[in-house]
C-alpha positions in Angstrom: -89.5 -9.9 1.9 -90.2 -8.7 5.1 -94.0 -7.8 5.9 -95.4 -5.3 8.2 -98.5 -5.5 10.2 -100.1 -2.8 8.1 -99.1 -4.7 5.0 -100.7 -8.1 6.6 -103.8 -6.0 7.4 -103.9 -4.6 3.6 -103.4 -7.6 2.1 -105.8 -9.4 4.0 -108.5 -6.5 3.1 -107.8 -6.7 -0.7 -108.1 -10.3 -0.8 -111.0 -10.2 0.8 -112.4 -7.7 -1.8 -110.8 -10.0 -4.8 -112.6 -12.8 -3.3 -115.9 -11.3 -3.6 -115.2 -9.7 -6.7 -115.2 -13.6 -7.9 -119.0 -13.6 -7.5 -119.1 -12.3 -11.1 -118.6 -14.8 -12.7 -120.0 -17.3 -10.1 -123.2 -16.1 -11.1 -123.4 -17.9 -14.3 -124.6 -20.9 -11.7 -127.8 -18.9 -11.5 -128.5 -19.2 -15.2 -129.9 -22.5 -15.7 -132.3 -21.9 -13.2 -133.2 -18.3 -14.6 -137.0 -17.8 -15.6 -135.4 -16.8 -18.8 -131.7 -18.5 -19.3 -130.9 -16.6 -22.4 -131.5 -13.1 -20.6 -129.5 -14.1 -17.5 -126.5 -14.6 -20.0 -127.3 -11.3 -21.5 -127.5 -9.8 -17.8 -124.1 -11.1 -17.1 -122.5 -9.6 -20.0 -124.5 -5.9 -19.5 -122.7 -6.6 -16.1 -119.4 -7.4 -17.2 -119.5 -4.6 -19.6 -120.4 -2.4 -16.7 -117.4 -3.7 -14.7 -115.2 -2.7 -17.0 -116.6 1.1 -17.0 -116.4 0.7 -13.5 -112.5 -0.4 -13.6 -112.1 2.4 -16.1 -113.5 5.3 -14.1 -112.1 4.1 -11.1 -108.5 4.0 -12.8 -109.3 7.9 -13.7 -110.5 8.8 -9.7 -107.7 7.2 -8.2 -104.9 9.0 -10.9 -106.9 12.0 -10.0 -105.9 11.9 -6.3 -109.9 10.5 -5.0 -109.7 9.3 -1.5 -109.3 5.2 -1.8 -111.6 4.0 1.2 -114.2 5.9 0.2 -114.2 5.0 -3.2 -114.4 1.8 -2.5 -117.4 2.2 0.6 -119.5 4.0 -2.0 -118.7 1.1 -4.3 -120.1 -1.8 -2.4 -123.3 0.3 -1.5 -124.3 0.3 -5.5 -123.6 -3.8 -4.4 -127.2 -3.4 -3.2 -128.2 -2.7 -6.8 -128.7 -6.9 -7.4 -131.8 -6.5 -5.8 -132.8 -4.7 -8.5 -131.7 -7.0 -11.0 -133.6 -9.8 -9.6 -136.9 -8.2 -9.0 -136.4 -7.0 -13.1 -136.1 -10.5 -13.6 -138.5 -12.5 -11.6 -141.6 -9.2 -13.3 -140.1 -8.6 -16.5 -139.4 -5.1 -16.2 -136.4 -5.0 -19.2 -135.4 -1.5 -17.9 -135.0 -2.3 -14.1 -133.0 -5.3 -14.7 -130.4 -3.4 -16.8 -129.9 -0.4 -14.6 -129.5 -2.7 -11.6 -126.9 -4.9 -13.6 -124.8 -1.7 -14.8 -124.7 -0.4 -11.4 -123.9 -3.3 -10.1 -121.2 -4.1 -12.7 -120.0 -1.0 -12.2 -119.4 -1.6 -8.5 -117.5 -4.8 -9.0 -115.4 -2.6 -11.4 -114.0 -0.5 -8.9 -113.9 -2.5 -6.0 -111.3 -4.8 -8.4 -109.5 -1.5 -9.4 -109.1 -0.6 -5.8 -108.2 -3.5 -4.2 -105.3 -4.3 -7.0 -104.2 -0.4 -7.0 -103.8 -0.8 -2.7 -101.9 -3.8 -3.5 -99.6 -2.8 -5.7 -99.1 0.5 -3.4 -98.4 -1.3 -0.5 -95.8 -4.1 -2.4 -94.0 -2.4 -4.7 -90.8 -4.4 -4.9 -93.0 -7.6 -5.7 -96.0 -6.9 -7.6 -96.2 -9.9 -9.3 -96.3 -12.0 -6.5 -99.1 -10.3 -4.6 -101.2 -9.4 -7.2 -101.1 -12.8 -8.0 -102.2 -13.9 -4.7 -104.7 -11.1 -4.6 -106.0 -12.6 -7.9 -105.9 -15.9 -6.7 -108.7 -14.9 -4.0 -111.1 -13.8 -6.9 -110.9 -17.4 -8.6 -111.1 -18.9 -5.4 -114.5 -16.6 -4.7 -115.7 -17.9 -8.2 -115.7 -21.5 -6.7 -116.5 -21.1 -3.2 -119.5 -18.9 -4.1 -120.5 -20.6 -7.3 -120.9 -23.5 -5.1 -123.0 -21.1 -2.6 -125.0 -20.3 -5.0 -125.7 -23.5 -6.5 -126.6 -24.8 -2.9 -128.9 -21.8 -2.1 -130.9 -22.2 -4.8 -131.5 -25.8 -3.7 -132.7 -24.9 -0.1 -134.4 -21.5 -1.2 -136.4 -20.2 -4.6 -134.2 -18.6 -7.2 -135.2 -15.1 -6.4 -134.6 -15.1 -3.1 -131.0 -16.9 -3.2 -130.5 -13.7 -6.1 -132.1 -11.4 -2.8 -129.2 -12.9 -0.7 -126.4 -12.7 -2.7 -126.8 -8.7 -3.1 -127.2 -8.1 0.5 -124.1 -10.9 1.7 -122.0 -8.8 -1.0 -122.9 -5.3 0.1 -121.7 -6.5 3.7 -119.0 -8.3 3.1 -117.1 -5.5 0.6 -118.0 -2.5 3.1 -116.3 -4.7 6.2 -113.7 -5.2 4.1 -112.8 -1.5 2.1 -112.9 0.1 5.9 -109.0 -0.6 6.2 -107.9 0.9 2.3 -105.5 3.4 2.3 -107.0 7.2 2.6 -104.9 8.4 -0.2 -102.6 7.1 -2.7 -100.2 10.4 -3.1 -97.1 10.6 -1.0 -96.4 14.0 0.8 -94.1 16.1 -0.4 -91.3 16.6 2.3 -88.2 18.8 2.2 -84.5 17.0 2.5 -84.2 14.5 5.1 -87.9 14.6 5.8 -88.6 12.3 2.5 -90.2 11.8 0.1 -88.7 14.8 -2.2 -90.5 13.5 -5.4 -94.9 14.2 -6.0 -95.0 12.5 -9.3 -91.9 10.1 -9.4 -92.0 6.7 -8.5 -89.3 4.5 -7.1 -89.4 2.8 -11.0 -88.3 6.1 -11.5 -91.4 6.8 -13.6 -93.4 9.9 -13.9 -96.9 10.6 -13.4 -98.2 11.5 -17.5 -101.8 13.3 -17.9 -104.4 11.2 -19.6 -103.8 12.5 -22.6 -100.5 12.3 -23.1 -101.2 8.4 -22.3 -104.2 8.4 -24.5 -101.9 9.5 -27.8 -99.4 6.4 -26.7 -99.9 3.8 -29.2 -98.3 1.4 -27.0 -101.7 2.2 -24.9 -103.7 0.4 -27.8 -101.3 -2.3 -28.1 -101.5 -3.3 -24.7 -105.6 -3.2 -24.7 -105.9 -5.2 -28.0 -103.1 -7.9 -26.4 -105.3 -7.7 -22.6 -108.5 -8.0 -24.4 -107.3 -10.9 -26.7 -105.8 -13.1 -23.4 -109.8 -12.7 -21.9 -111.9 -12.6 -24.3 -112.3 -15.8 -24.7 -111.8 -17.5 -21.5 -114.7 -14.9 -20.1 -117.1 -16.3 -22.9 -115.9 -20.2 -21.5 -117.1 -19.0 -18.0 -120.3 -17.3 -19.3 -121.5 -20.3 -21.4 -119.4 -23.4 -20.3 -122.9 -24.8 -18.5 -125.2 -24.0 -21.0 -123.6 -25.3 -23.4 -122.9 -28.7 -21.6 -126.4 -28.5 -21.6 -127.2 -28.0 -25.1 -124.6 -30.1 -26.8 -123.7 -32.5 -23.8 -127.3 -33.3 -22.6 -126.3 -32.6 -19.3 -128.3 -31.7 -16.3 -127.9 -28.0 -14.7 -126.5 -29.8 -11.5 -123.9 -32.1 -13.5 -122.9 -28.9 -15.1 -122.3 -27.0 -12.6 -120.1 -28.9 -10.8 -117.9 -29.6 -14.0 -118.2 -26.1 -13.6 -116.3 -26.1 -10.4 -113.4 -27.7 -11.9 -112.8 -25.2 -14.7 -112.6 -22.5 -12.3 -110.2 -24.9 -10.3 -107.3 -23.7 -12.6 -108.1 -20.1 -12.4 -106.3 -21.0 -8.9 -103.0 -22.0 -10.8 -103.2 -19.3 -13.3 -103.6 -16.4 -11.2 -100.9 -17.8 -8.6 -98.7 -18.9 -11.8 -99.1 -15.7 -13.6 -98.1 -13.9 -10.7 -94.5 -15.4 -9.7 -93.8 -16.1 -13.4 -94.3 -12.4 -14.1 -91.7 -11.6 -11.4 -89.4 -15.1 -12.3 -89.7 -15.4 -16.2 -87.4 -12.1 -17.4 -83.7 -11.8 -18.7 -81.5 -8.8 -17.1 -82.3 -7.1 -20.5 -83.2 -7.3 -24.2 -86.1 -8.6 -25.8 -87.5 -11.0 -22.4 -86.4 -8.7 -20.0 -90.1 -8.3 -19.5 -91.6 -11.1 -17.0 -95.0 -10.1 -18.1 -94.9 -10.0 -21.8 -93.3 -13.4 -21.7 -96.3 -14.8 -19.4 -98.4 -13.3 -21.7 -97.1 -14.6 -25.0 -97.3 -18.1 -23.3 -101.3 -17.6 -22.6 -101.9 -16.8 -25.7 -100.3 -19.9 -26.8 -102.2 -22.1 -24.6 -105.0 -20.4 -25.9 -104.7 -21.0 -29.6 -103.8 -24.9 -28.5 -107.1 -25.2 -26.3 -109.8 -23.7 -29.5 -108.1 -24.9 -31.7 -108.9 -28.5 -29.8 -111.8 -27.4 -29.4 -112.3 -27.1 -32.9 -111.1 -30.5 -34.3 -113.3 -32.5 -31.3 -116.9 -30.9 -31.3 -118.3 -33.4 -30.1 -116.0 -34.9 -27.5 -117.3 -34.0 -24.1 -114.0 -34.4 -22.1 -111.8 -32.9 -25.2 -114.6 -29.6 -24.4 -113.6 -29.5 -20.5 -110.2 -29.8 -20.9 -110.1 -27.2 -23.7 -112.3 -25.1 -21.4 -110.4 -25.3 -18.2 -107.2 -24.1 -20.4 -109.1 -20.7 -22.1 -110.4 -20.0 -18.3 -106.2 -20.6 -17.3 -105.1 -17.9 -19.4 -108.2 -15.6 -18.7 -107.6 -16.0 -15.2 -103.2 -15.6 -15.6 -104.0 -12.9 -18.5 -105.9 -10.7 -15.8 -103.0 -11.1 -13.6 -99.9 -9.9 -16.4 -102.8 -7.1 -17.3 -102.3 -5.8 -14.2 -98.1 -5.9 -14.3 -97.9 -4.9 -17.8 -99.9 -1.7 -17.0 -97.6 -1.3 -14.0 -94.6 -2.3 -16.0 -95.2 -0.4 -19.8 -96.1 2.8 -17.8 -94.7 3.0 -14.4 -96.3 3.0 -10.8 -97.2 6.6 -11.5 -99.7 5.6 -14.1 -100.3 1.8 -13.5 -103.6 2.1 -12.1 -105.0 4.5 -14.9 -103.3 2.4 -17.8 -105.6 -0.5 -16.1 -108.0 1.2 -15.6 -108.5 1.6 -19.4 -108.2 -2.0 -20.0 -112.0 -1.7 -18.7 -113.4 -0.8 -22.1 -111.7 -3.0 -24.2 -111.8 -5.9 -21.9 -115.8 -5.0 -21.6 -116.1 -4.6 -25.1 -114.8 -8.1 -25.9 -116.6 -9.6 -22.8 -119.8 -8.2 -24.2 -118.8 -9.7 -27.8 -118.4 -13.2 -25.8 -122.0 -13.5 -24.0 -123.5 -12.4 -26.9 -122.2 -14.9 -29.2 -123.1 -17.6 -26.5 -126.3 -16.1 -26.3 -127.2 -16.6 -30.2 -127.5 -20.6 -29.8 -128.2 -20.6 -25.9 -130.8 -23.6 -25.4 -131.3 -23.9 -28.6 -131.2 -27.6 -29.7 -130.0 -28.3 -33.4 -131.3 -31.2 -35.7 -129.2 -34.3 -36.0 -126.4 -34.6 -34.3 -125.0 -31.8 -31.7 -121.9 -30.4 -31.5 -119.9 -27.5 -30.5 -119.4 -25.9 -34.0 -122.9 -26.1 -35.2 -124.0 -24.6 -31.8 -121.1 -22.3 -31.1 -119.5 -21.9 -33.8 -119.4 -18.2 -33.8 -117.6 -18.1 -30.4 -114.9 -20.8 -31.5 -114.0 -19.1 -34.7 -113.9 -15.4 -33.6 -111.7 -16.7 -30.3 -109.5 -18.2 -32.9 -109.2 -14.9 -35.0 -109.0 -12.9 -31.6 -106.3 -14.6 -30.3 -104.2 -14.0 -33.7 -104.5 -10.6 -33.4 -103.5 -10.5 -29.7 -100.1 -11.9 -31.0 -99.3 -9.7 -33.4 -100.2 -6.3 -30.6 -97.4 -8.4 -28.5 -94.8 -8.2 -30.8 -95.2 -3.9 -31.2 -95.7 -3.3 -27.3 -92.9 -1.1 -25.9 -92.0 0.5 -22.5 -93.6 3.8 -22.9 -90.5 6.5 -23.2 -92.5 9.1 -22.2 -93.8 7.6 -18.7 -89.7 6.9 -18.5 -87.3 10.0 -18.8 -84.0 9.8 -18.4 -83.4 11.1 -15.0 -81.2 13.5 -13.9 -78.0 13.1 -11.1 -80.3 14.3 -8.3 -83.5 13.0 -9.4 -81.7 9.5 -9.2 -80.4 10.3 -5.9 -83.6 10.8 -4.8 -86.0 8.1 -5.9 -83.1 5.9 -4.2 -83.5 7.8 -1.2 -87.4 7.9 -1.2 -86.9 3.5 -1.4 -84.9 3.7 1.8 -87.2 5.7 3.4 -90.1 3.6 2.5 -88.3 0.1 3.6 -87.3 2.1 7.4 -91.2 2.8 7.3 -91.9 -0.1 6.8 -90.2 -1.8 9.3 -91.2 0.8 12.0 -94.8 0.1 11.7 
């Protein structure tokens, strides 16, 4: 695959927007250390339900034809928004904490859309590959910065290490959306001048309205499958040092860098989710679909890791293993999200089909703090252990996960995103590929 210097510059832009998207869930390393640790969590999953909105109305702007880079500039100015989350905190005004944490969320949320949308734009005979990679920057922002955090809050006051984070993100995201793409729409060019087609893809798919997609039950399918692969593994990331402090007796600091090593295999399941997505297909028939398969596979290793979790309560290690598996397929099941979107509906629709992932995904990652939250420092009579704590959580990831199977096994390739083309329209999308590959190498 040969790469232009545009594409290097892209890709270097989007990962760099992936990697700071990873501060969501690095975060959770301020919760110990929270004047109140049970409305931190809270705050983190008003955020994360705010991200998803954010993905979701971003998905709907960019179908729409909104200009990318600024999007994305006006996204990381609401970055600023933190501040107002940790002056809510630190005075105990409810109502400023949550607007700062939905605008804030709701930032994250289309940065994420953006930068995976530019991606897939710029690479679209691999997707897999780089939106793997770009992926693979987020998880690597959840370490690096969790351990940023976790360091600032040694050498300053928890307020003002929340103070620094907002303004280092708002920054960092505006340096890095200034070299998006304009526009997302190819012009609409007469013969030899290319491209011939507004709303065909070189997947030969064609651009649908949102309602048609909306009245797709393959639509629903897909979200109840997406939502069932992170669920769980965002609740893991949310509560996975609180609960080594309630049930564990660990110290925040211990915890934290336990932490560390859960997020560790986000690394391999964004990367492995990726190329697997692209590798793991047959030619045709039931696995001709590289994502599905990945994704049937997660949920696997999911249903192994609780149900671990469940027969060794009270087995510290047995809890971080289990652990770094749910965060693995959260981290890979983000990644096939992304391609099956791409994949059930065509390039045309891909990053409005994701973009609706946002609500289910932030409906379950709302479910998943808040059943932390019940328990959260809490300490139980006799003898402590994961079910009598958190039993909520294991059993409804257990249930959750079951009925993410069974949406995998009705998910087809939407026909109507995929028409059967005519002579000429086939000449043409083959045409418009040429053209794009000669563009390429020009640049």
């Amino acid at each position: 695959m040969q790469i232009s210097k545009r594409q290097i510059l892209v890709l270097m832009s989007c990962c760099t927007l992936q990697f700071l998207f990873g501060s969501l869930y690095a975060m959770s390393a301020f919760v110990p250390s929270a004047p109140v640790p049970k409305q931190m969590i809270t705050v983190l999953g008003v955020m994360a339900c705010a991200t998803a909105i954010g993905i979701s109305c971003g998905g709907v702007l960019l179908h729409s034809g909104v200009c990318l880079r600024t999007l994305s500039l006006l996204a990381s100015s609401l970055q600023l928004s933190l501040l107002l989350v940790a002056m809510g905190l630190s005075q105990s005004m409810v109502w400023l904490t949550y607007f700062g944490a939905v605008m804030t969320g709701t930032s994250f949320g289309v940065l994420y859309i953006a930068s995976i949308t530019q991606l897939q734009h710029e690479f679209h005979d691999n997707p897999g590959v780089v939106t793997g990679i770009g992926m693979f920057s987020s998880s690597l922002g959840s370490i690096v910065l969790a351990f940023v955090y976790s360091v600032s809050q040694e050498q300053l006051t928890w307020l003002q290490s929340l103070f620094a984070c907002g303004i280092s993100m708002f920054l960092a995201n505006s340096a890095a959306s200034l070299s998006l793409t304009t526009a997302l729409e190819d012009e609409v060019q007469d013969e030899e001048g290319v491209p011939l087609l507004s709303d065909q893809k070189p997947d030969n798919s064609v651009k649908l309205g949102i309602w048609e997609i909306l009245r797709d039950p393959n639509l629903y399918y897909f979200l109840l499958c997406f939502s069932a692969a992170v669920g769980p593994g965002y609740g893991t990331a949310v509560g996975f040092q609180q609960m080594s402090v309630d049930v564990f007796n660990l110290s925040s600091t211990v915890s934290n860098k336990y932490f560390l090593l859960v997020t560790a295999l986000g690394l391999v399941g964004r990367l492995g989710a990726g190329f697997g997505g692209d590798i793991l297909k047959t030619e045709k028939g039931v696995f001709s679909n590289g994502a599905l398969n990945v994704t049937g596979l997660l949920l696997v290793l999911q249903s192994v890791a609780i149900l671990l979790m469940q027969n060794f309560p009270t087995n510290f290690y047995s809890f971080v293993i289990c652990s770094c598996i749910t965060y693995f397929v959260f981290a890979g099941g983000a990644v096939t999200g992304a391609l099956l979107a791409r994949n059930l509906f065509g390039m045309a629709n891909g990053s409005l089909v994701f973009g609706f992932t946002g609500l289910a995904v932030g409906g379950g990652d709302l479910l998943s703090s808040w059943l932390i939250k019940q328990h959260a420092g809490e300490v139980t009579s006799g003898d402590p252990s994961l079910l009598s704590s958190y039993g909520e959580f294991i059993y409804v990831s257990i249930f959750w996960t079951l009925v993410g199977f069974v949406a995998l096994v009705f998910i087809r390739k939407s026909k109507k995103a995929f028409p059967q083309l005519t002579c000429q329209e086939t000449a043409n999308v083959k045409k418009y590929a040429v053209y794009m590959e000669e563009k390429d190498d020009l640049i």
